[in-house]
N, CA and C atoms as a LAMMPS dump frame, in Angstrom:
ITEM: TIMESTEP
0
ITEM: NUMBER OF ATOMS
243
ITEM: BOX BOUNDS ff ff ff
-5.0000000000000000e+02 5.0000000000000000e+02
-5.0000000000000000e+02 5.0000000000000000e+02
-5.0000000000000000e+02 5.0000000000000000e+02
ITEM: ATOMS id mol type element x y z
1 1 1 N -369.055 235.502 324.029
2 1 2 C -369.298 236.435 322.948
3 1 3 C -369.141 235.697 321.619
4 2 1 N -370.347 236.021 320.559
5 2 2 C -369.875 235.431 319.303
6 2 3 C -368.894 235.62 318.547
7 3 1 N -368.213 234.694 317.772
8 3 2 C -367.192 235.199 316.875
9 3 3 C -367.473 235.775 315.754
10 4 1 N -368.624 235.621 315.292
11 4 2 C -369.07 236.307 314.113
12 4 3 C -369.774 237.629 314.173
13 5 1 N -369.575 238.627 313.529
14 5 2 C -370.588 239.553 313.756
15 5 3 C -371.557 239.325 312.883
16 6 1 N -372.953 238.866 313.85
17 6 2 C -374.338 238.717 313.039
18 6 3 C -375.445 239.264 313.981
19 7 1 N -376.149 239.754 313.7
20 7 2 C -377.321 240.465 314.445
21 7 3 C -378.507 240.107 313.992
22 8 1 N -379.52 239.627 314.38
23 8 2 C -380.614 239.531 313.877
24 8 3 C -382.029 240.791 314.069
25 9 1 N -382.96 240.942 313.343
26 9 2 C -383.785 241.384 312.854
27 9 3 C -385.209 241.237 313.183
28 10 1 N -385.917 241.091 314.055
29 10 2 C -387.289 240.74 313.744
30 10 3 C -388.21 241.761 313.251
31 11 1 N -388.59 241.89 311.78
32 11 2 C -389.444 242.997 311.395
33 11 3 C -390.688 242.041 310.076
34 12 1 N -391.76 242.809 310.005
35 12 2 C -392.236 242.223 308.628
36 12 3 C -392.333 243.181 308.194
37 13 1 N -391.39 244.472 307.96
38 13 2 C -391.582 245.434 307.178
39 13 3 C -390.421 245.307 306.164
40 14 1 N -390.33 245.069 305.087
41 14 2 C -389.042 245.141 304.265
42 14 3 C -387.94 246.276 304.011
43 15 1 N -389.265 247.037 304.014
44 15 2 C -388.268 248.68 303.946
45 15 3 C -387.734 249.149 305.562
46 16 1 N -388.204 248.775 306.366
47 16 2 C -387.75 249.314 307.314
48 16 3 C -386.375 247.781 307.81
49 17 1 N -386.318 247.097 307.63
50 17 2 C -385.089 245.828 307.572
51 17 3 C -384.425 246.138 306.763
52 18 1 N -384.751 246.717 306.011
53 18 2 C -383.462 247.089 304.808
54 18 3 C -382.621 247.617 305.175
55 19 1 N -382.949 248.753 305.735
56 19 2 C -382.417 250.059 306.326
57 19 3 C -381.584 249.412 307.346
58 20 1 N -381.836 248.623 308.131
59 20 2 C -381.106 248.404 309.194
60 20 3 C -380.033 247.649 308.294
61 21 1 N -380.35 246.562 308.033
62 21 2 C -379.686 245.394 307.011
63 21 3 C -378.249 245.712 306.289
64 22 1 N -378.691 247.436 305.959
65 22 2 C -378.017 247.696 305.066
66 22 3 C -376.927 248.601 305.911
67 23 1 N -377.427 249.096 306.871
68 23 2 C -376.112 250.176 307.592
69 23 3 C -375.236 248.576 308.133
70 24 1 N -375.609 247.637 308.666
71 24 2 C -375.165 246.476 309.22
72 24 3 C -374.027 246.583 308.459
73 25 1 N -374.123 246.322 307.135
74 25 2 C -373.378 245.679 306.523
75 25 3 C -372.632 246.979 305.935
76 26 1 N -372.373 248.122 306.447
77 26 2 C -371.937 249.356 305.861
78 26 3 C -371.068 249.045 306.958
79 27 1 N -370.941 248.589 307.972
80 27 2 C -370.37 248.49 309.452
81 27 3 C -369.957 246.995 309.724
82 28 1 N -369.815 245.908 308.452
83 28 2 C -369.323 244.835 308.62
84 28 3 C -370.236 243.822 309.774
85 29 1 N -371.398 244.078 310.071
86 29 2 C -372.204 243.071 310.635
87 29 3 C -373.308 242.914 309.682
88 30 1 N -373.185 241.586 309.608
89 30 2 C -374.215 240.752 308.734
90 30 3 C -375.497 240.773 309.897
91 31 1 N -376.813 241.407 309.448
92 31 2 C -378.166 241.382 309.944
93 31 3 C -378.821 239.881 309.354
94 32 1 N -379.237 239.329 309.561
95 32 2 C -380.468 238.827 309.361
96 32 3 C -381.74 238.443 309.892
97 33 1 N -382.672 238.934 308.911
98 33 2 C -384.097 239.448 309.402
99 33 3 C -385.073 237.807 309.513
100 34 1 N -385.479 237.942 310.327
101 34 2 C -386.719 237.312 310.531
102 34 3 C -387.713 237.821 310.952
103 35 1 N -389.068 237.08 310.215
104 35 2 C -390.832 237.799 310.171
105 35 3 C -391.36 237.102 311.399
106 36 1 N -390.942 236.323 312.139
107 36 2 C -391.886 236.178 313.277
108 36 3 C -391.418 236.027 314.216
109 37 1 N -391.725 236.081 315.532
110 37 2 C -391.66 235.764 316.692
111 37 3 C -390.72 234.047 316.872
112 38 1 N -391.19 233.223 316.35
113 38 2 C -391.013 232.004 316.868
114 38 3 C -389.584 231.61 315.459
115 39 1 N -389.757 232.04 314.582
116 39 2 C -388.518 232.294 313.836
117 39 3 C -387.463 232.584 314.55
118 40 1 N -387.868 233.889 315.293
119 40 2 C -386.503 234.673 315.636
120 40 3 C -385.529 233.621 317.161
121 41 1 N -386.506 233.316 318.052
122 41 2 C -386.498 232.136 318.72
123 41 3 C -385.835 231.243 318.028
124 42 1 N -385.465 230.732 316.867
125 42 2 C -385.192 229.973 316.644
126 42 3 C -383.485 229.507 316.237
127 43 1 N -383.51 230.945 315.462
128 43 2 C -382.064 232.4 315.078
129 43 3 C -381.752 232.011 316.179
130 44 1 N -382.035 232.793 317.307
131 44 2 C -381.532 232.93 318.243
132 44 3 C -380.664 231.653 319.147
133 45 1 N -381.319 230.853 318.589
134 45 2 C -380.712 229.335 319.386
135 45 3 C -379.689 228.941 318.487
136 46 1 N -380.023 229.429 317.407
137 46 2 C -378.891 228.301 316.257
138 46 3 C -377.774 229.534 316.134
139 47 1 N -377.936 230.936 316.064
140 47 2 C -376.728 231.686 315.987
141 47 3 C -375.811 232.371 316.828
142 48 1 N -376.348 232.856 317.936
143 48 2 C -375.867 233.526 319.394
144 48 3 C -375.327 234.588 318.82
145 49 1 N -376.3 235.542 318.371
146 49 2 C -375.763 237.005 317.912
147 49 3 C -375.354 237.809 318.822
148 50 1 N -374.632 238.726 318.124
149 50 2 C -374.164 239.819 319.112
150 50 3 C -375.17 241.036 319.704
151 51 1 N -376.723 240.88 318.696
152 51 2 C -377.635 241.894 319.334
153 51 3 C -378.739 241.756 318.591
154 52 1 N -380.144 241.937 318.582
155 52 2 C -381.696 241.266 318.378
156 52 3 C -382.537 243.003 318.121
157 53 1 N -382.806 243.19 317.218
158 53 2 C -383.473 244.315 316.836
159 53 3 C -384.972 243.695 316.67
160 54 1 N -385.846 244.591 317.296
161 54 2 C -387.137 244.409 317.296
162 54 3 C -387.973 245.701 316.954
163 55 1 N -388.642 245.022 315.728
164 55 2 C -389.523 246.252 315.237
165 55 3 C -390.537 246.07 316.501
166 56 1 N -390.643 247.218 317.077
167 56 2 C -392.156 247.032 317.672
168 56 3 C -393.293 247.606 317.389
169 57 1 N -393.436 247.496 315.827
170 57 2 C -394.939 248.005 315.062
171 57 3 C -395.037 246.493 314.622
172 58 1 N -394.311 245.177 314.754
173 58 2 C -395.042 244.223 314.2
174 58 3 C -395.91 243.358 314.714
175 59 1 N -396.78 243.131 313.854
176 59 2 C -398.677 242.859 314.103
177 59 3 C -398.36 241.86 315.077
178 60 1 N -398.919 242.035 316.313
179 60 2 C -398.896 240.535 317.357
180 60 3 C -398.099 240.261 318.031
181 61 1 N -397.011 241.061 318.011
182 61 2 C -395.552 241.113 318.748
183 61 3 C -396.084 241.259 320.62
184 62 1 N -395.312 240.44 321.357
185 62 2 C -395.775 240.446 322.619
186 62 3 C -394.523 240.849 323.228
187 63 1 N -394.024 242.092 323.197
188 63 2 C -392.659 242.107 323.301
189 63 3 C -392.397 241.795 324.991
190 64 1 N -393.094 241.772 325.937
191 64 2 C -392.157 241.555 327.151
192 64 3 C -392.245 239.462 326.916
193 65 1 N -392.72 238.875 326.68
194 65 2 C -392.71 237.424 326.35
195 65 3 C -391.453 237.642 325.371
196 66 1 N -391.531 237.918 324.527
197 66 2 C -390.374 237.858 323.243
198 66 3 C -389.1 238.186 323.866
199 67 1 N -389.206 239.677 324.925
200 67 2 C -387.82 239.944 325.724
201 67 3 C -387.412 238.615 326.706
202 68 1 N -388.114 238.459 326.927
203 68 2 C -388.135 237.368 328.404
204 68 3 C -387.797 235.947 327.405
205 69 1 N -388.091 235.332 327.036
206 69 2 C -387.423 234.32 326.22
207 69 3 C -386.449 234.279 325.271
208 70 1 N -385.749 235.398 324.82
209 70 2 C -384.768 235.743 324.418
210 70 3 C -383.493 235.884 325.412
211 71 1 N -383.636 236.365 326.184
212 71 2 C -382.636 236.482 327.569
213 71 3 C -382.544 235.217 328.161
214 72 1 N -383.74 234.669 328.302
215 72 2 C -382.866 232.657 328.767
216 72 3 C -382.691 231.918 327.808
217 73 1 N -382.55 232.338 326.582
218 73 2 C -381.614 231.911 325.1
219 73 3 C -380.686 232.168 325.524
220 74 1 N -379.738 233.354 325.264
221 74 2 C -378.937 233.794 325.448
222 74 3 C -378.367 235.177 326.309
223 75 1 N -377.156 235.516 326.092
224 75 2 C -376.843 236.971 326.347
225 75 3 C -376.764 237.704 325.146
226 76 1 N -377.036 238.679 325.216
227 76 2 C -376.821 239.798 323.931
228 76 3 C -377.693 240.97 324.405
229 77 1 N -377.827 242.027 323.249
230 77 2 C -378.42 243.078 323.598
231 77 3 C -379.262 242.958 322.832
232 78 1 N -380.874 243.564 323.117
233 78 2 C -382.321 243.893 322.614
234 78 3 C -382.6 244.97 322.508
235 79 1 N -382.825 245.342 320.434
236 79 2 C -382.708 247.043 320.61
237 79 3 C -384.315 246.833 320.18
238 80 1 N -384.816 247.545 320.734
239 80 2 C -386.667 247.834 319.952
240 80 3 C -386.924 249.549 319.598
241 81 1 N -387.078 249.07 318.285
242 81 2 C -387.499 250.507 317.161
243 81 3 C -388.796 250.69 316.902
């Protein structure tokens, strides 16, 4: 389990990351958002968050590939909005 509470984000909507971003941090977990797929992949290797929010209105998103390579990154939880 991480020691930090950080959660990441994948959205390219600003207003709708905000929202999350912002209860995060109303609740002492730092969000941070990333706009793509291969970004978040990337988060994901360098931070080992405690949980991976996925817009799933964003353009091109392949979410069972994105689920499935996220899970042999790591453990955590995958919320999709």
């Amino acid at each position: 389990m991480p020691s930090t509470k950080r959660c990441l984000i994948l959205s390219d909507d600003l207003i709708d990351a905000s929202r999350v971003i912002g209860q995060g941090r109303i609740k002492g977990i730092d969000v941070v958002m990333q706009r793509n797929q291969e970004g978040l992949v990337r988060a994901v290797q360098a931070e080992s968050p405690l949980c991976v929010f996925l817009d799933l209105h964003n353009f091109g998103l392949n979410v069972p590939e994105v689920v499935s390579t996220l899970k042999s990154v790591g453990e955590f939880r995958v919320i999709g909005y």
